[in-house]
VOGU-3710 file (C-alpha; in Angstrom, 3 decimals, decimal comma):
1> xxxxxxxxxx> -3,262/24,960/-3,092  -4,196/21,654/-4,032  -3,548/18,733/-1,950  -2,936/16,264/-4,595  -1,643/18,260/-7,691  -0,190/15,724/-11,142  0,591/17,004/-14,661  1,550/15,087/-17,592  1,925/12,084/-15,357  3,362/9,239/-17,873
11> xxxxxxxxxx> 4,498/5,384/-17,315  6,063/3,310/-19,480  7,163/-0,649/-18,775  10,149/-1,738/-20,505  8,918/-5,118/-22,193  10,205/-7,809/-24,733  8,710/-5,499/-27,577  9,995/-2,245/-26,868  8,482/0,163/-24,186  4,628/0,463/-23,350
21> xxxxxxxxxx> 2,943/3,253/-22,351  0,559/2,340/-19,583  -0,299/5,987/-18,707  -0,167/8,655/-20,980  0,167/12,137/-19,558  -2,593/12,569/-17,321  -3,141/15,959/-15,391  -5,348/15,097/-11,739  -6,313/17,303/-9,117  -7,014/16,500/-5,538
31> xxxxxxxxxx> -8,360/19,064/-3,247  -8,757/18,566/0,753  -12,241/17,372/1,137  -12,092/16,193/-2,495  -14,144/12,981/-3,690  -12,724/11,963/-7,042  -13,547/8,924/-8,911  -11,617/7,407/-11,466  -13,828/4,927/-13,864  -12,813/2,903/-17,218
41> xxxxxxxxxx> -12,168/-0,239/-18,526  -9,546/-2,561/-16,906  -6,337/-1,358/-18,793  -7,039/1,906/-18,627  -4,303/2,781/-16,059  -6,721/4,109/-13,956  -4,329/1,672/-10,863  -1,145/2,303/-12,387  -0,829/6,189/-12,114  -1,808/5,717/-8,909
51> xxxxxxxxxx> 1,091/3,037/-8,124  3,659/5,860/-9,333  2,021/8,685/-7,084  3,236/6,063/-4,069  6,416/4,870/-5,188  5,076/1,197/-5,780  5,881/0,189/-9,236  8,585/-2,254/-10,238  11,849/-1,337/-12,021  10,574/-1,744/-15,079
61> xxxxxxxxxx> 8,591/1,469/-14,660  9,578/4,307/-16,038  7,233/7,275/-14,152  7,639/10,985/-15,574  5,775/14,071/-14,909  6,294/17,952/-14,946  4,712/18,086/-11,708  4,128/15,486/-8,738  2,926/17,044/-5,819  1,395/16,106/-2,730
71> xxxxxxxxxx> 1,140/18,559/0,295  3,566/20,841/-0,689  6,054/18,097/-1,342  7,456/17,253/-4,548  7,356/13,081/-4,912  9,468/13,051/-7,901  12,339/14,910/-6,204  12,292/12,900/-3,154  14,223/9,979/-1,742  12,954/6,791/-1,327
81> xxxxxxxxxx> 13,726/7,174/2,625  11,751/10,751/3,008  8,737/8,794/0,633  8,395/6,540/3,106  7,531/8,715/5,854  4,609/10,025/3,605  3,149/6,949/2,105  1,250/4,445/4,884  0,623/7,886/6,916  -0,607/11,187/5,016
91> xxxxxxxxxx> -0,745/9,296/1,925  -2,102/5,934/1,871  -4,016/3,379/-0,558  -6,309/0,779/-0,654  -5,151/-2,073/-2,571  -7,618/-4,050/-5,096  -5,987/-7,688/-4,024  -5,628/-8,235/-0,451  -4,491/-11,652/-0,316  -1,668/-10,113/-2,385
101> xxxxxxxxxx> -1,383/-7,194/-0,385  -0,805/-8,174/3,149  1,885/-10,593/4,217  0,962/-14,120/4,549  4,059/-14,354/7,149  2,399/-12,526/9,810  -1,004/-12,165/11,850  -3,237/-9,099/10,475  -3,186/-7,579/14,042  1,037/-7,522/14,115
111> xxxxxxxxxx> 0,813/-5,570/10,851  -1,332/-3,023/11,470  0,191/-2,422/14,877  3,330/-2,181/13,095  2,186/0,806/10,679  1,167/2,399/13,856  4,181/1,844/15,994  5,971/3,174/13,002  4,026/5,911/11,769  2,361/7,235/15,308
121> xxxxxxxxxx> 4,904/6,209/17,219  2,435/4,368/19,307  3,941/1,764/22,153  2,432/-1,936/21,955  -0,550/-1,060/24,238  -1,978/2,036/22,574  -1,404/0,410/18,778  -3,512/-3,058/20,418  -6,059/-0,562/21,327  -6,279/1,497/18,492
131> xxxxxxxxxx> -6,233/-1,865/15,859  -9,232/-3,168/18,043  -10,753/0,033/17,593  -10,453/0,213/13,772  -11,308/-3,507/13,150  -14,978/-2,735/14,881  -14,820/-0,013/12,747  -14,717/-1,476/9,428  -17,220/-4,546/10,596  -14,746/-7,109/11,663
141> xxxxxxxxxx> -16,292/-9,227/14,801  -14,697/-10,110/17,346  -11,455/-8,108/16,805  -9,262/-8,773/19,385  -9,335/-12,654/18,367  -9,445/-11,700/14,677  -6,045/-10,009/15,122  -4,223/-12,925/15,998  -5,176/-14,765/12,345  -3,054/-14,978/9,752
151> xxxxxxxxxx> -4,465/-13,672/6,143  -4,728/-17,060/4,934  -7,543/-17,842/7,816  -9,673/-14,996/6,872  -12,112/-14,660/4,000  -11,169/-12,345/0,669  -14,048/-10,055/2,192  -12,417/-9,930/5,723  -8,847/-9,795/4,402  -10,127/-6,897/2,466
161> xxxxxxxxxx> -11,703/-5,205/5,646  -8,189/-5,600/7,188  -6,581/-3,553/4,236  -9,009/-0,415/5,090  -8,564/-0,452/8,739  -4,359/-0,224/8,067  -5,072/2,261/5,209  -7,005/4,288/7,481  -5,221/3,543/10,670  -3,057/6,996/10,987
171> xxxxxxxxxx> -6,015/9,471/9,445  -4,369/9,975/6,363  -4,606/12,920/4,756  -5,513/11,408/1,091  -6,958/7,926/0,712  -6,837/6,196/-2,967  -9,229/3,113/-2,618  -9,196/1,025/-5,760  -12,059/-0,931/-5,709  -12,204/-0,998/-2,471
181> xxxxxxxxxx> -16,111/-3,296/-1,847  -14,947/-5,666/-4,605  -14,990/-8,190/-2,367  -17,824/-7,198/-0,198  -21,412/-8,276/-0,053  -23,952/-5,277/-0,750  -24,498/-4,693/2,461  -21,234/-4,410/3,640  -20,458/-2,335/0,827  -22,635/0,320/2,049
191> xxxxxxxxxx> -21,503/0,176/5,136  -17,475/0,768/3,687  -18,581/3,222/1,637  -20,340/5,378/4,845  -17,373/4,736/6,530  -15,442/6,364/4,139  -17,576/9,568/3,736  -17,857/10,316/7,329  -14,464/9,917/7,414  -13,708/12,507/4,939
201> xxxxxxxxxx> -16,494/14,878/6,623  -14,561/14,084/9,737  -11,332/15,081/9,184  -11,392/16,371/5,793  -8,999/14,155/4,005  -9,155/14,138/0,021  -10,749/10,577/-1,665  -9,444/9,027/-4,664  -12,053/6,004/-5,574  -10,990/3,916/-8,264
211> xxxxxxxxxx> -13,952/1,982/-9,330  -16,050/0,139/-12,025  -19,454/0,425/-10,101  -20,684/3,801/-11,425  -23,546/3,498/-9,484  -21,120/4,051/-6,338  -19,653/6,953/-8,416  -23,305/8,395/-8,523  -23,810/7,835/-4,680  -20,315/9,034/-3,402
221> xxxxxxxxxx> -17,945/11,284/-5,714  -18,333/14,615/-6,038  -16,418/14,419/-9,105  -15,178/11,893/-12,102  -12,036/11,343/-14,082  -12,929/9,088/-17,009  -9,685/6,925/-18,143  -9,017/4,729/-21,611  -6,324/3,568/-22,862  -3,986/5,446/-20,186
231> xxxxxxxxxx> -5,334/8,929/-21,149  -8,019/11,045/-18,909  -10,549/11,597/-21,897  -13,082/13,432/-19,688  -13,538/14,840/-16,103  -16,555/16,655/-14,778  -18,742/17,185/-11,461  -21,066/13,992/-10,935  -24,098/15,479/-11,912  -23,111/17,214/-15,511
241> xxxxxxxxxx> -21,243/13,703/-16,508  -24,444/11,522/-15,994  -26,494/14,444/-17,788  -24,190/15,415/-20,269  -21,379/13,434/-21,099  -18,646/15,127/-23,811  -16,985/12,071/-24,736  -18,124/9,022/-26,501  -16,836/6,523/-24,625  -18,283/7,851/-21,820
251> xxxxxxxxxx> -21,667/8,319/-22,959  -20,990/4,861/-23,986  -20,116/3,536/-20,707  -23,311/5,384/-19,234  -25,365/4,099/-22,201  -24,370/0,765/-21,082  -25,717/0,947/-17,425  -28,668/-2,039/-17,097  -31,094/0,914/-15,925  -30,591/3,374/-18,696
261> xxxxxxxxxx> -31,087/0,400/-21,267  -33,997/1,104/-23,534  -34,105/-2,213/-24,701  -34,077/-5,758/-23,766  -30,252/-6,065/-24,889  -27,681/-4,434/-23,052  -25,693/-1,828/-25,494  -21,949/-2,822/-25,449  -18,719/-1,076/-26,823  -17,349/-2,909/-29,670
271> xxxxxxxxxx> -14,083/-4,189/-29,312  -11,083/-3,876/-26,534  -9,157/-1,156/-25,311  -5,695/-0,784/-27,479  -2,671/-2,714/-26,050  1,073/-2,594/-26,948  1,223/-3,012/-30,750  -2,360/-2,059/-31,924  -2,306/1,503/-30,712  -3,812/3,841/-33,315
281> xxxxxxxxxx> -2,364/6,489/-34,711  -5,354/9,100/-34,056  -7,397/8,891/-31,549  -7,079/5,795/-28,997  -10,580/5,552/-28,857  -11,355/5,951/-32,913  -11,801/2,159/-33,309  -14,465/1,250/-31,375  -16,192/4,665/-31,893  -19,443/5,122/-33,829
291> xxxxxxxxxx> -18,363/8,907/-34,598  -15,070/8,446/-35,612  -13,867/9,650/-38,886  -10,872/9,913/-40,916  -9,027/13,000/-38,985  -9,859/11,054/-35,464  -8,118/8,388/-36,777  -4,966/10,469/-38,014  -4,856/13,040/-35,286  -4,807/12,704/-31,945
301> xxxxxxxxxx> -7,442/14,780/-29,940  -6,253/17,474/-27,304  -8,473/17,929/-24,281  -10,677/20,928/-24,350  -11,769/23,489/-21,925  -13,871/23,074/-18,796  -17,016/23,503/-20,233  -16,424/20,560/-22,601  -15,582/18,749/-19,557  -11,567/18,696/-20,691
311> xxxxxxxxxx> -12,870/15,935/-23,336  -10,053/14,529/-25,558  -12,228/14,813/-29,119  -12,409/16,598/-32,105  -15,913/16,739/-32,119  -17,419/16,315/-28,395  -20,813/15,380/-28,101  -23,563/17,225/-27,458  -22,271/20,710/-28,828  -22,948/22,868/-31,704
321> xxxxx> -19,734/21,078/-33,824  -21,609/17,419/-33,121  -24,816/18,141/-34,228  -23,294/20,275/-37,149  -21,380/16,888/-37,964
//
């Protein structure tokens, strides 16, 4: 059984123009051990289905989904009261801002002992121990002093170093980082990103890594869930993707990486991903795609099989149907 198991996951915002579909029934699958990436374009939704796995989004959310399960339990059927003993503990996230992320009211070091008094039960001793422990483990020096600053003394890097040690404080058993080295020199994102691989060797959680830096996709996932426009248009192993994408926006996200470039310009994607009222009635992706024709642009694509790498296109690329197009 899967650890993390979503189908036809959808979200819609209730806005001044009608309702907006933000994600648009996306199937994921997590497995214990699991290193999934989730790459596209900001506006994708790629943080937003994410937000509804924990509970996080505002009112104006409307989440659906056939299924919504995480370790055996279904989310969707659950109270807010029994969610809460899940999320911060077995199930915990990464957030992308930190400075809007942890309380500017409090010291970092009174609110990770807090999700450890809560969570583990730990008394004040044992949860001043531990947060040392996991500050020197994420690269924070001096860690007892560091705990008594508030978020507003700390760099965005620090602050950000903060939000993994709570979000790994209680050895969750899935961890969704979204973007979690944005803030991070190079060096220190290597060292985050070892971190969070021995971790998973270690105790086997499942990784979610939501993340713009496909280079880090090449390095750590094992496998990638390609967003746009709130649908998953592709998802295959790391190695087939980079060798063989299906979908055109994804060989066009690949084709844009500065050491694939062939040339002394940069290739780019022409135009933005589809918002609110410019939503086509084909496929999202028609607009800006070099291989779109008239039945893209009427019809909207359903994903195929495995071996197409669950692309969402009438005519996926490099196949006997593209090159006969």
């Amino acid at each position: 059984m899967s650890l993390l198991r979503l189908r036809n996951l959808s979200v819609e915002f209730s806005t001044t123009g009608g309702r907006f579909r933000a994600v648009d029934q996306v199937d994921l699958d997590v497995d214990k051990g699991d290193v999934l990436a989730i790459v596209g374009e900001s506006g994708s939704g790629k943080s937003v289905s994410m937000l509804a796995l924990m509970g996080l989004l505002p009112w104006t959310a409307k989440v659906t989904a056939d299924e919504m399960v995480f370790d055996g339990h279904d989310l969707s059927k659950m109270s807010a009261r029994a969610r809460r003993r899940i999320v911060g503990k077995d199930l915990a996230m990464i957030f992308q801002e930190p400075m809007s992320s942890l309380n500017p009211c409090f010291t970092v070091g009174f609110q990770i002992r807090e999700a450890l008094r809560i969570h583990l039960g730990m008394d004040r001793k044992a949860a001043q121990t531990r947060a040392v422990e996991l500050f020197d483990l994420v690269g924070i020096p001096d860690p007892e002093q560091r705990l008594k600053a508030f978020p507003h003394q700390m760099s965005g890097g620090m602050n950000q170093r903060v939000m993994i040690a709570m979000a790994i404080s209680c050895n969750p058993k899935l961890l969704i980082a979204d973007e979690p080295t944005t803030a991070l020199d190079v060096t220190i994102q290597a060292q985050i990103l070892d971190l969070l691989v021995n971790l998973r060797e270690e105790t086997g959680m499942g990784l979610v890594l939501i993340t713009h830096d496909m280079g880090v996709v090449a390095e750590t996932a094992q496998r990638v869930s390609v967003h746009y426009a709130g649908q998953k248009v592709e998802e295959q192993p790391v190695r087939p993707l980079f060798r063989s994408p299906h979908h055109p926006y994804t060989a066009a996200l690949l084709a844009a990486l500065p050491e694939r470039a062939t040339d002394k310009r940069l290739p780019t994607i022409p135009g933005v991903v589809p918002g609110q009222f410019d939503r086509p009635k084909g496929c999202l992706f028609s607009p800006r795609c070099k291989f779109a024709d008239d039945h893209c642009r009427k019809v909207p694509p359903e994903p195929r099989g495995p071996d197409l790498g669950l692309a969402r296109c009438h005519y996926p690329l490099n196949t006997d149907e593209r090159l006969a197009s």
